[in-house]
Residue, then its C-alpha position, 0 to 999 in steps of 0.5 A: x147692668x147685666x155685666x154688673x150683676x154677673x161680677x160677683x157670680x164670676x169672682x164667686x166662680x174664680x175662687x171657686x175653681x182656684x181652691x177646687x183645682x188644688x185636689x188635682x194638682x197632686x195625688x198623695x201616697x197612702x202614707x200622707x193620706x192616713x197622715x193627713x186624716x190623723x190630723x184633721x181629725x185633731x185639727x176637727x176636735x180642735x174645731x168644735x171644742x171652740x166652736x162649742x165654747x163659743x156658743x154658749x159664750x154667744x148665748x150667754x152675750x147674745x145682747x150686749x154684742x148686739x149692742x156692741x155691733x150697732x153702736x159701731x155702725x159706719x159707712x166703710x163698715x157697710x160697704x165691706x159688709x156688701x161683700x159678704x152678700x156674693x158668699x152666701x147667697x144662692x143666687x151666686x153661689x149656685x151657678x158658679x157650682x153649675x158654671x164649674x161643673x158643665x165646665x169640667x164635664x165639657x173639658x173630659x175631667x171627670x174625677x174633677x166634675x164629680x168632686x164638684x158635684x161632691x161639693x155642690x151636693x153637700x151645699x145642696x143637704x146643708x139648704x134643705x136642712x136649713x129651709x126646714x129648721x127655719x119655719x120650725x123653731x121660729x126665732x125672733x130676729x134681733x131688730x124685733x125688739x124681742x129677748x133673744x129666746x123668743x120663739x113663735x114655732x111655724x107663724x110663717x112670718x119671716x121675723x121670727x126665722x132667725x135660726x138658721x142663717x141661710x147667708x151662714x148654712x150656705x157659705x159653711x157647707x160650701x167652704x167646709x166641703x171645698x176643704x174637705x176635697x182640697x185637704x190642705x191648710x190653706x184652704x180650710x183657713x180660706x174656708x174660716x175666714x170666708x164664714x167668719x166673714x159672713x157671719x159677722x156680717x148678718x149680725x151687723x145688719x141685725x139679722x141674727x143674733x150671735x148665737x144663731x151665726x155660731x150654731x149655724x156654721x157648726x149644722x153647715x159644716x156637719x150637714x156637709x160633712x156627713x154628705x160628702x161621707x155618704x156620696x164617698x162611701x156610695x162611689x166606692x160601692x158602685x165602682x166596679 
């Protein structure tokens, strides 16, 4: 049993480490670093254009993909949504950052352990975020029977903390930060999938609606963003 429950914690970790460990394995010149801040600054624009249309697509079609998606329920369907359960949940998540970190501080490679506590950090901010928006705004999860637009601000009952998707806050925070230090397209494709992914499936067991998928990867990938710019910036003034 107990080896069981740790499988997924450790296939966590493995992916984890794989995608991490690319940050090391090659140390840009000036030059392709300011090229590749070029172009993931146009590949980020790109982004949330996208991301942009499809929130208000999924607003606007909130229903009838809820429809959609229950009408297509299946046995294989649910047992590939399982999987998504090991990404975005902190029970998984959390000690395979601890696991990687204690690892690299044990080891001597310290560059390595800060980068992980960088990424650990944002996943970190983007939780706290979310813990607060999701008593606030109150949504009516989808299987309540509600209209998409009902809210019930602060009633403490956890049918109406439908936005934010802690399942999708989780795994956008943490994928969007392991690309961000990785900085290569593999991974942030790797990062995109995995969120899809997640997402897809709180829609299919009816636990959020679209809309609240959508809005919640963009606020998991920002929050992360916006940390990791502040605990980068803070390393280079506290470096002598």
């Amino acid at each position: 049993m107990l080896r069981r429950r740790l499988r997924p914690t450790l296939a966590t970790l493995a992916v984890f480490v794989t995608a991490l460990r690319v940050h090391g394995q090659a140390v840009p010149s000036d030059a392709d670093s300011a090229s590749r801040t070029g172009r993931a600054l146009d590949r980020d624009r790109g982004v949330w254009a996208v991301s942009s249309v499809m929130l208000a697509a999924s607003f606007t079609f909130d229903e009838r993909l809820r429809a959609i998606v229950l009408a297509n329920h299946s046995r294989q369907l649910d047992r590939v949504a399982a999987g998504a359960d090991v990404l975005g949940t902190a029970g998984h998540i959390v000690p395979a950052l601890l696991a990687t970190y204690l690892g690299a501080r044990v080891s001597g490679k310290q560059s390595f352990a800060r980068l992980v506590l960088r990424v650990g950090a944002s996943y970190a901010a983007a939780d706290a975020v979310e813990a607060l928006l999701k008593p606030a705004v109150g949504r009516a999860r989808p299987y309540n029977g509600h209209e998409p637009l009902t809210f019930r601000p602060f009633s403490g009952s956890g049918d109406y903390q439908s936005f934010p998707s802690a399942h999708v806050v989780h795994i956008a925070s943490l994928a969007s930060a392991i690309a961000m230090e990785a900085n290569r397209p593999w991974v942030t494709a790797l990062a995109g999938v995995a969120t899809t992914y997640v997402g897809a499936q709180r829609v299919y067991r009816d636990q959020h609606w679209s809309s609240d998928v959508v809005a919640s990867a963009m606020l998991g990938v920002e929050v992360a963003r916006a940390a990791r710019a502040w605990l980068v910036a803070h390393e280079k003034h506290s470096q002598p």
